[in-house]
Chimera marker file (.cmm) of the C-alpha trace (Angstrom):
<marker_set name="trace">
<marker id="1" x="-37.216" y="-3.055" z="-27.219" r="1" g="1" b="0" radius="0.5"/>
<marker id="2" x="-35.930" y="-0.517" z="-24.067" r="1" g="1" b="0" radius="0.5"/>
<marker id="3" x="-35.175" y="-4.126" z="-22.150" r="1" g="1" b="0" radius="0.5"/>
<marker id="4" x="-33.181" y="-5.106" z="-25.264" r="1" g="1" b="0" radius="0.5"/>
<marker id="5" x="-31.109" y="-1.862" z="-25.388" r="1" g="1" b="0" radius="0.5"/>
<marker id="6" x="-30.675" y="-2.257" z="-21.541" r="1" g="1" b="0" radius="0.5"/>
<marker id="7" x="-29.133" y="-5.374" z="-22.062" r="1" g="1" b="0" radius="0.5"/>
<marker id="8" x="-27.477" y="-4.538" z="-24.618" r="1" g="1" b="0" radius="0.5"/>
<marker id="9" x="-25.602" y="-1.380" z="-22.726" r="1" g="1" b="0" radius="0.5"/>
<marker id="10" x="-24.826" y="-3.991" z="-19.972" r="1" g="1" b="0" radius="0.5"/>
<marker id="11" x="-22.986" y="-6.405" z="-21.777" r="1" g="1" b="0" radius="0.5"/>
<marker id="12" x="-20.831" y="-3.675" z="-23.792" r="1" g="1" b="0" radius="0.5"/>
<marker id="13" x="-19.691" y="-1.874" z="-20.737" r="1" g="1" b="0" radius="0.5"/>
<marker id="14" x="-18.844" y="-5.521" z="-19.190" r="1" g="1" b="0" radius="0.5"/>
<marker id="15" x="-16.679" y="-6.427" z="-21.994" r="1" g="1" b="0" radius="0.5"/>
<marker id="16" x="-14.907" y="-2.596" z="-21.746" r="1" g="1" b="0" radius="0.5"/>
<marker id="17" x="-14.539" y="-2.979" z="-18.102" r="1" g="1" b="0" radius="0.5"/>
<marker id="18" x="-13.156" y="-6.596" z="-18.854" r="1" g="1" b="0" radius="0.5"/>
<marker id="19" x="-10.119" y="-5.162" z="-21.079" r="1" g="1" b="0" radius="0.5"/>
<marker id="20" x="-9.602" y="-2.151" z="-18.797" r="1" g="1" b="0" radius="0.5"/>
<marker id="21" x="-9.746" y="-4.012" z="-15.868" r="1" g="1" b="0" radius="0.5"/>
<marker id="22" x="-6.840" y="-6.415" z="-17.204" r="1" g="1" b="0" radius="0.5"/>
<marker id="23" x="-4.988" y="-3.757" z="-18.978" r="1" g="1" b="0" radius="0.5"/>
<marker id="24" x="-4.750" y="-1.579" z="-15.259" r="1" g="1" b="0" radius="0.5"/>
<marker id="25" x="-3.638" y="-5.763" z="-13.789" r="1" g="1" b="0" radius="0.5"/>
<marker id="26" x="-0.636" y="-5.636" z="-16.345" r="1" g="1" b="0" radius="0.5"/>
<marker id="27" x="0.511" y="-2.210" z="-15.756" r="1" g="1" b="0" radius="0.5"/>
<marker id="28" x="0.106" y="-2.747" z="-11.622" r="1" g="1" b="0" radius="0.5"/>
<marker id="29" x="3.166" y="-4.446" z="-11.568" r="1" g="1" b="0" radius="0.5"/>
<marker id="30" x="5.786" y="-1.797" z="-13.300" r="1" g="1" b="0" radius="0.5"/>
<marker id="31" x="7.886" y="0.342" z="-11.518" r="1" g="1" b="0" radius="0.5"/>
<marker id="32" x="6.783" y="4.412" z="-11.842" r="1" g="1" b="0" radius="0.5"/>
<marker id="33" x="8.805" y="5.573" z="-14.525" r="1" g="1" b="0" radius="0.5"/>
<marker id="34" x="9.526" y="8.592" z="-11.898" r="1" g="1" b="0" radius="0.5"/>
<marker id="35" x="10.853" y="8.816" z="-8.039" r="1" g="1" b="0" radius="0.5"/>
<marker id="36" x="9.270" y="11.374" z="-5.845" r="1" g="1" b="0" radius="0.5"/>
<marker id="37" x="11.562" y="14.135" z="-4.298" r="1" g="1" b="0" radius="0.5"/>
<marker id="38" x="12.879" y="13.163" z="-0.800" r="1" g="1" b="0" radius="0.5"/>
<marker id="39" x="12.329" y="16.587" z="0.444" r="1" g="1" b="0" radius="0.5"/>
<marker id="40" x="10.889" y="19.904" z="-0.370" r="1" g="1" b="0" radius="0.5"/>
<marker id="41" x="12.678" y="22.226" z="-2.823" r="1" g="1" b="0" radius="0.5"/>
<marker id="42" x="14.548" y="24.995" z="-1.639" r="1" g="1" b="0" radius="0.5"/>
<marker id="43" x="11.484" y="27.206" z="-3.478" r="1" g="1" b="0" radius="0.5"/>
<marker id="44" x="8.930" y="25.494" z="-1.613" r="1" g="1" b="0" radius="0.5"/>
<marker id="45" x="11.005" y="26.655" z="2.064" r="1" g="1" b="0" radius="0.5"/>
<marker id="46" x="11.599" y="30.174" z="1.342" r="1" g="1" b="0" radius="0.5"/>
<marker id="47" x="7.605" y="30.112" z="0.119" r="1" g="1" b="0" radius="0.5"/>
<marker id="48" x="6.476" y="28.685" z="3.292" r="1" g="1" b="0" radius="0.5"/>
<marker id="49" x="8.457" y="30.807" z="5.669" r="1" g="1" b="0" radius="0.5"/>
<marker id="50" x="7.173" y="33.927" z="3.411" r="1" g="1" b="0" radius="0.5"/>
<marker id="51" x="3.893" y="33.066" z="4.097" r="1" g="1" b="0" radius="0.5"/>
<marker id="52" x="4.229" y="31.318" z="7.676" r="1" g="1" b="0" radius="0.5"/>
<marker id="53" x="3.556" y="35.072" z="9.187" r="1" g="1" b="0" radius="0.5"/>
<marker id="54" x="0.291" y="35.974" z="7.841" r="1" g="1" b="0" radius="0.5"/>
<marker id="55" x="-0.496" y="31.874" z="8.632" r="1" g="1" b="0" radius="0.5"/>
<marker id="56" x="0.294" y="32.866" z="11.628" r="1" g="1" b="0" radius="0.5"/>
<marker id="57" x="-1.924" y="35.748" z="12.273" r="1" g="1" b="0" radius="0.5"/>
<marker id="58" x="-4.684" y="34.056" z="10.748" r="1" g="1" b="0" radius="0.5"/>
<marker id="59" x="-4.575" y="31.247" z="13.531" r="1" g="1" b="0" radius="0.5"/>
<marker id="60" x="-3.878" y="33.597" z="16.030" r="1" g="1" b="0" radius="0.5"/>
<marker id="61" x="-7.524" y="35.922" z="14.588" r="1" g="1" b="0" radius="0.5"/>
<marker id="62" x="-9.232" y="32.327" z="14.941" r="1" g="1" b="0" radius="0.5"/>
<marker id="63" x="-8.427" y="31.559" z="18.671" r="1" g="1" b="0" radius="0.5"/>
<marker id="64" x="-8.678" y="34.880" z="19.658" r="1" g="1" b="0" radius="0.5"/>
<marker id="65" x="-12.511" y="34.771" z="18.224" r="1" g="1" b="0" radius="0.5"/>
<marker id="66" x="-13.368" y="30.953" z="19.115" r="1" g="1" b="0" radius="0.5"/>
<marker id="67" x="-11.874" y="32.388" z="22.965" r="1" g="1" b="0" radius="0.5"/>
<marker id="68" x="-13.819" y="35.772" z="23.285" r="1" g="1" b="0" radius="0.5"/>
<marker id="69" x="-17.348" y="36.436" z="23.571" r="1" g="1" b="0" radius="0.5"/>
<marker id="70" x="-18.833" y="37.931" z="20.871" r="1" g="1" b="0" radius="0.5"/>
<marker id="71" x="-19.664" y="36.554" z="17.282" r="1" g="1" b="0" radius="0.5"/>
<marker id="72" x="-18.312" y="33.376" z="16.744" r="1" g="1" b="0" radius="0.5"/>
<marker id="73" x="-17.068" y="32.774" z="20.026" r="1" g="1" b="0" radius="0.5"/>
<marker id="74" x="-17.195" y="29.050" z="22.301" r="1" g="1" b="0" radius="0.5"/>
<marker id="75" x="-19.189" y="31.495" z="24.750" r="1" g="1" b="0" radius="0.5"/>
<marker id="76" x="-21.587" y="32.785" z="22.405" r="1" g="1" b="0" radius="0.5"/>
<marker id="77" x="-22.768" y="29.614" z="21.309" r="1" g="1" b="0" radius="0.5"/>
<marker id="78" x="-23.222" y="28.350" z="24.955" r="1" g="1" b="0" radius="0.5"/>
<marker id="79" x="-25.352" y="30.903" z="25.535" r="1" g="1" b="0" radius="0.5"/>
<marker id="80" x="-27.144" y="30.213" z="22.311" r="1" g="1" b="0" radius="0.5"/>
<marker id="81" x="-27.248" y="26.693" z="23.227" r="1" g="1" b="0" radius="0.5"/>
<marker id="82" x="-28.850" y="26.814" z="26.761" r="1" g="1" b="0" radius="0.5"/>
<marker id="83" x="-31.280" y="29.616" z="25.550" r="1" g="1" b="0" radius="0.5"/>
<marker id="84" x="-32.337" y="27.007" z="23.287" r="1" g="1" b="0" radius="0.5"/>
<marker id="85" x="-32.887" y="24.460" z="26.389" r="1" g="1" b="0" radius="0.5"/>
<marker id="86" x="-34.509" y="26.722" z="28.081" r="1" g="1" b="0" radius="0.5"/>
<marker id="87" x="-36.782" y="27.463" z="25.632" r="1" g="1" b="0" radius="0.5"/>
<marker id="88" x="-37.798" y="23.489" z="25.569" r="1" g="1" b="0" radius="0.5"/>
<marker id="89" x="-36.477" y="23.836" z="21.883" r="1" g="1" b="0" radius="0.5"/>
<marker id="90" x="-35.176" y="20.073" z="21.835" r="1" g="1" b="0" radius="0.5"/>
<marker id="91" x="-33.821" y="19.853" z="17.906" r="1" g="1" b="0" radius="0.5"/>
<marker id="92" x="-32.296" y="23.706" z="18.011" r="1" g="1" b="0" radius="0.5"/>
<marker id="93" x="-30.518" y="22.825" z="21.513" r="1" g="1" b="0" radius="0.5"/>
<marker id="94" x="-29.302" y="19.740" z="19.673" r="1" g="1" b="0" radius="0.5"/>
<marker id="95" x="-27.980" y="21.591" z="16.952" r="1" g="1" b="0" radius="0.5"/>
<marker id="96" x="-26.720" y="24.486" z="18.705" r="1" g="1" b="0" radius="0.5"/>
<marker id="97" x="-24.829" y="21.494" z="21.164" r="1" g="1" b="0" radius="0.5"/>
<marker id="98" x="-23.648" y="19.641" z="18.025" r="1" g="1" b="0" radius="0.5"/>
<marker id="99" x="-22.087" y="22.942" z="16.168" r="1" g="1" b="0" radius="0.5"/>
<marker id="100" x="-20.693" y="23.494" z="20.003" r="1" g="1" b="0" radius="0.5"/>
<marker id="101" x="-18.684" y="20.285" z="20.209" r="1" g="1" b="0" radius="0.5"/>
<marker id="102" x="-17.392" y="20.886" z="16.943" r="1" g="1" b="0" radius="0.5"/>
<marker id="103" x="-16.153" y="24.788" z="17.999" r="1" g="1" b="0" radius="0.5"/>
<marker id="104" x="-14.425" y="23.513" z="20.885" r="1" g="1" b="0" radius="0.5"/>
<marker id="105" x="-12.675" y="20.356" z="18.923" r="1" g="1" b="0" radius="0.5"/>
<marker id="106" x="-11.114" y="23.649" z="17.078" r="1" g="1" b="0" radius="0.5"/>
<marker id="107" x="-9.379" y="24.928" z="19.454" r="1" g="1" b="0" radius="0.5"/>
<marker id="108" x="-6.836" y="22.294" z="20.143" r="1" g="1" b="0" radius="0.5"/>
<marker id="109" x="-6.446" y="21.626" z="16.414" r="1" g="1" b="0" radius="0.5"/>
<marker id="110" x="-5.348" y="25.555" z="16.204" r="1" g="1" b="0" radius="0.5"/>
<marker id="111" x="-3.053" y="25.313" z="19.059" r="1" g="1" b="0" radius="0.5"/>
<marker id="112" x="-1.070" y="22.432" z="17.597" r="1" g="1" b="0" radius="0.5"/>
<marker id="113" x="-0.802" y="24.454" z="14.333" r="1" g="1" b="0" radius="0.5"/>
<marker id="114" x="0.555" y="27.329" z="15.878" r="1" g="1" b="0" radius="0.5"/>
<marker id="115" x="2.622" y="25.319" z="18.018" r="1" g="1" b="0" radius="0.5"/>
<marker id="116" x="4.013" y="23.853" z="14.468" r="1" g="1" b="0" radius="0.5"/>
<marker id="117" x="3.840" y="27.062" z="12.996" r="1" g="1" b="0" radius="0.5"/>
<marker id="118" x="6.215" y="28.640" z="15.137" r="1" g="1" b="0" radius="0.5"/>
<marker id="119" x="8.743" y="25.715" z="14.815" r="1" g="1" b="0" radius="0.5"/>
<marker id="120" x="8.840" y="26.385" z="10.474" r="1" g="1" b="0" radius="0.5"/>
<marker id="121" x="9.066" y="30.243" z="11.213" r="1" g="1" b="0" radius="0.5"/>
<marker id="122" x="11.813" y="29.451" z="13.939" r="1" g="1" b="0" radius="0.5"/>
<marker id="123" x="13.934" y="27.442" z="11.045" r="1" g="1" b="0" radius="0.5"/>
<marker id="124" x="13.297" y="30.297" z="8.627" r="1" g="1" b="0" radius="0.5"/>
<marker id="125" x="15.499" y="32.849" z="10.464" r="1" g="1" b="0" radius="0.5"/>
<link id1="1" id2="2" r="1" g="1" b="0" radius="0.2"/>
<link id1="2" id2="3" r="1" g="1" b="0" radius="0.2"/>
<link id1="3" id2="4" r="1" g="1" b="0" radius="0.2"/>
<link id1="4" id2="5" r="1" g="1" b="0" radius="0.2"/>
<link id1="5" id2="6" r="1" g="1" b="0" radius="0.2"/>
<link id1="6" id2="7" r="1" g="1" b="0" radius="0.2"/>
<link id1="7" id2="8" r="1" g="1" b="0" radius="0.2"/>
<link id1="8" id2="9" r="1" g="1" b="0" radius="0.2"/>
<link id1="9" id2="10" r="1" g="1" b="0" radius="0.2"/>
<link id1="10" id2="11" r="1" g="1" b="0" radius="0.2"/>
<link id1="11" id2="12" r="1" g="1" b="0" radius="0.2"/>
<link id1="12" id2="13" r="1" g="1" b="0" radius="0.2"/>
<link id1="13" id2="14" r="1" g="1" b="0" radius="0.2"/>
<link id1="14" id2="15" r="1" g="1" b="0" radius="0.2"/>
<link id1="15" id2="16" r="1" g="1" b="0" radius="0.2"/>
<link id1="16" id2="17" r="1" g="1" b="0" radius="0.2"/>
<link id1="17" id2="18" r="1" g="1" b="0" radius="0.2"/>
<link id1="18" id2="19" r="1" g="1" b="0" radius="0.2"/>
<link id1="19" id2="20" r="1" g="1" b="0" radius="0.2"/>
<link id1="20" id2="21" r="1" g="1" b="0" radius="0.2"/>
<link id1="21" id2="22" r="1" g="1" b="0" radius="0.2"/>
<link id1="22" id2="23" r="1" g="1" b="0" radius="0.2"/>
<link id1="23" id2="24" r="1" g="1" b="0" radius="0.2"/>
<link id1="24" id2="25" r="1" g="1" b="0" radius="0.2"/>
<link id1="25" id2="26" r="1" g="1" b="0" radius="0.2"/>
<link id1="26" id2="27" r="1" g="1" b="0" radius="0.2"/>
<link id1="27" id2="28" r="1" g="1" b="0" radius="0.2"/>
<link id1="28" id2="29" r="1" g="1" b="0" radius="0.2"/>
<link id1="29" id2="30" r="1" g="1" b="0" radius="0.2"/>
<link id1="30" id2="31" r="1" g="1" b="0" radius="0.2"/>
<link id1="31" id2="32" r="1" g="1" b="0" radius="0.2"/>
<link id1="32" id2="33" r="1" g="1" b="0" radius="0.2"/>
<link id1="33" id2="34" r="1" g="1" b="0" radius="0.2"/>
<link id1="34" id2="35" r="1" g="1" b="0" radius="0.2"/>
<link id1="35" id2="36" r="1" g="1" b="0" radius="0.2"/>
<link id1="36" id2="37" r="1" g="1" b="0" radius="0.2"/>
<link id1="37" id2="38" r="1" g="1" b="0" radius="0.2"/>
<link id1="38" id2="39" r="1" g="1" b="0" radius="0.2"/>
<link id1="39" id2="40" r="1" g="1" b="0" radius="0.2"/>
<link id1="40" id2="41" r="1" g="1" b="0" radius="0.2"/>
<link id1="41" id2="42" r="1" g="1" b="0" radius="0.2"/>
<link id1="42" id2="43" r="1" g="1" b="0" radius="0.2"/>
<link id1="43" id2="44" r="1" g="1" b="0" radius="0.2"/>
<link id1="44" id2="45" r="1" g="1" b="0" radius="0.2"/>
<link id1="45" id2="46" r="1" g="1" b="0" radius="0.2"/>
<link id1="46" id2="47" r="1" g="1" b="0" radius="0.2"/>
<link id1="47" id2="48" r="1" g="1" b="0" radius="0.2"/>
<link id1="48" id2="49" r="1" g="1" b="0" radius="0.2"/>
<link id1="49" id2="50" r="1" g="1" b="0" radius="0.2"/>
<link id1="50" id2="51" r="1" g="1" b="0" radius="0.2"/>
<link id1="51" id2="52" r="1" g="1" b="0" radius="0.2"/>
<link id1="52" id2="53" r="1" g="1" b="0" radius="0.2"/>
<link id1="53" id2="54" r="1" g="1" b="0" radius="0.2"/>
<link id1="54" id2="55" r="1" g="1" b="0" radius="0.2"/>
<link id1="55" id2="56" r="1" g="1" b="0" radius="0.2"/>
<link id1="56" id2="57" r="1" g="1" b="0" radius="0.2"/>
<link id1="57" id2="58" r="1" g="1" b="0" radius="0.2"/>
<link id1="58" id2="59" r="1" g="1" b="0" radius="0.2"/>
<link id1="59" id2="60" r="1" g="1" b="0" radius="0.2"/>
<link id1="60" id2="61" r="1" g="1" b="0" radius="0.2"/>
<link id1="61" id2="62" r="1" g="1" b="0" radius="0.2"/>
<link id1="62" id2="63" r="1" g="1" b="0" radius="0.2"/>
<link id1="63" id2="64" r="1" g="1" b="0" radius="0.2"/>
<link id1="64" id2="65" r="1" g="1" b="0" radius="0.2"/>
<link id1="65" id2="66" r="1" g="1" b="0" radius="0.2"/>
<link id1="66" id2="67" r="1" g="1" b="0" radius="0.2"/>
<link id1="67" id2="68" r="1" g="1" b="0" radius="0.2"/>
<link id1="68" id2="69" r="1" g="1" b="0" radius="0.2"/>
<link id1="69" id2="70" r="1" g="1" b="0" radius="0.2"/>
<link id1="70" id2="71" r="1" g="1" b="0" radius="0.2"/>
<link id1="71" id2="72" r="1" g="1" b="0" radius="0.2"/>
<link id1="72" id2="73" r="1" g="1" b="0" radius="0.2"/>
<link id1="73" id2="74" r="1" g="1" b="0" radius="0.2"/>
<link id1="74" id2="75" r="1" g="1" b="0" radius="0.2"/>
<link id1="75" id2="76" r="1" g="1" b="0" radius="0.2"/>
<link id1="76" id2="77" r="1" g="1" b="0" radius="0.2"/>
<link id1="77" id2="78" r="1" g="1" b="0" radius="0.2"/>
<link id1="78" id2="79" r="1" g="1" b="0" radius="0.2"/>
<link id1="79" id2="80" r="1" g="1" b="0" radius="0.2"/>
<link id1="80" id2="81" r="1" g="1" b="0" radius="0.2"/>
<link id1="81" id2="82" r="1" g="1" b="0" radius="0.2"/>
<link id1="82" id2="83" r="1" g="1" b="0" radius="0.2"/>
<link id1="83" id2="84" r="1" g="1" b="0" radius="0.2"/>
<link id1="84" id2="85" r="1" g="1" b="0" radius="0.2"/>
<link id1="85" id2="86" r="1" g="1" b="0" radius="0.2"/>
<link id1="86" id2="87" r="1" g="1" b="0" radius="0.2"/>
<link id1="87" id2="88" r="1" g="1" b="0" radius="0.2"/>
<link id1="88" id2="89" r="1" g="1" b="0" radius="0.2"/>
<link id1="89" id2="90" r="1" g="1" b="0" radius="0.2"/>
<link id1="90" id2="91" r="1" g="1" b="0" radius="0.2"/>
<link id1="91" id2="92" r="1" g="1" b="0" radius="0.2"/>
<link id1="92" id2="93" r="1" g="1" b="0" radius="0.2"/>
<link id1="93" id2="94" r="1" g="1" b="0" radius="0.2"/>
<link id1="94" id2="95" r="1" g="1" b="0" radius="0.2"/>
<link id1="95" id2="96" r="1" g="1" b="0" radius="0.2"/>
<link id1="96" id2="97" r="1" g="1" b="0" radius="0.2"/>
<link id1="97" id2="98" r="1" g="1" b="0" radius="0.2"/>
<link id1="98" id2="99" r="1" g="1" b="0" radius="0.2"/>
<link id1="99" id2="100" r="1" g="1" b="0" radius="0.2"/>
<link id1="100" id2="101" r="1" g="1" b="0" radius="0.2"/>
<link id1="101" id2="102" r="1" g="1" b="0" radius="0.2"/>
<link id1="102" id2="103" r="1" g="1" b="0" radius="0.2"/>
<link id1="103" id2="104" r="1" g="1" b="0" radius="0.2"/>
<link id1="104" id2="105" r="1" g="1" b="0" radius="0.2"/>
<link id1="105" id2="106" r="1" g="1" b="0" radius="0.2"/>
<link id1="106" id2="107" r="1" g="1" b="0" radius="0.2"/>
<link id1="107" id2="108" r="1" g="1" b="0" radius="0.2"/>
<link id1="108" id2="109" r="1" g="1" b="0" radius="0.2"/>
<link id1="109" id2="110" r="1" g="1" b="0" radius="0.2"/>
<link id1="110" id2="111" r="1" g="1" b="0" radius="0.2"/>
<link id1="111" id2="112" r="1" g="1" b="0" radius="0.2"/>
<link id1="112" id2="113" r="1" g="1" b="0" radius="0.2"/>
<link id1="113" id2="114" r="1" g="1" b="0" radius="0.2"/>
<link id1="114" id2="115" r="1" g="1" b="0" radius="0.2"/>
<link id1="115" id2="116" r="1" g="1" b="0" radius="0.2"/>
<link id1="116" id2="117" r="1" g="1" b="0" radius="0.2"/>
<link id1="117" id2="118" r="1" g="1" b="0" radius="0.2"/>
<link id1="118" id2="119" r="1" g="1" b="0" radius="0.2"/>
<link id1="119" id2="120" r="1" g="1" b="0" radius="0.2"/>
<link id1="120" id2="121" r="1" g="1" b="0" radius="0.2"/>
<link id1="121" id2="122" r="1" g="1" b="0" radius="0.2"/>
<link id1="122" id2="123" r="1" g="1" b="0" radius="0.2"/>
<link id1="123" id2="124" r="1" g="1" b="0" radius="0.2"/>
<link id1="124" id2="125" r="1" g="1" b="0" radius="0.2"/>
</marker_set>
């Protein structure tokens, strides 16, 4: 009986995905009925340069942390990491190296934000 039913389950949702799948085929090749906008809205500029200050500060707080040494700092976690290896810790020092890598691939990612940052807040004024 459950084998039945199974089967039975099967075959229906072949046949629906059948007549969808050839509906989406038909509809594949018409045009949008819409065009996207070629560029942002005035609205959408005068929001991001309202908000491209506190963007910036917030970038600014991030490097300034990932750079220091205290919580949350590159320098932190080094230490963290080679108290680990001394320790003969081997799956901590791994982790601690792993969450390490991923700290430092921050820090040029931030940069280039700021850098682009500071190129929208230069157009704003």
């Amino acid at each position: 009986m459950r084998a039945r039913k199974t089967v039975v389950i099967g075959v229906t949702v072949a046949a629906l995905m059948g007549v969808a799948g050839t509906a989406v085929a038909e509809n594949a090749g018409a045009s949008p009925s819409h065009k996207p906008a070629a560029t942002a809205g005035k609205a959408g500029v005068e929001k991001l340069c309202k908000r491209a200050p506190k963007m910036e500060q917030r970038i600014e707080k991030k490097l300034r942390r990932l750079e220091g040494s205290g919580k949350g700092s590159i320098a932190k976690l080094e230490r963290r990491a080679d108290a680990a290896k001394a320790a003969g810790d081997s799956a901590v020092a791994k982790y601690r190296d792993d969450q390490l890598a991923f700290r430092k691939s921050l820090v040029p990612t931030l940069q280039q934000r700021e850098r682009d940052l500071a190129k929208v807040h230069s157009s704003c004024t």
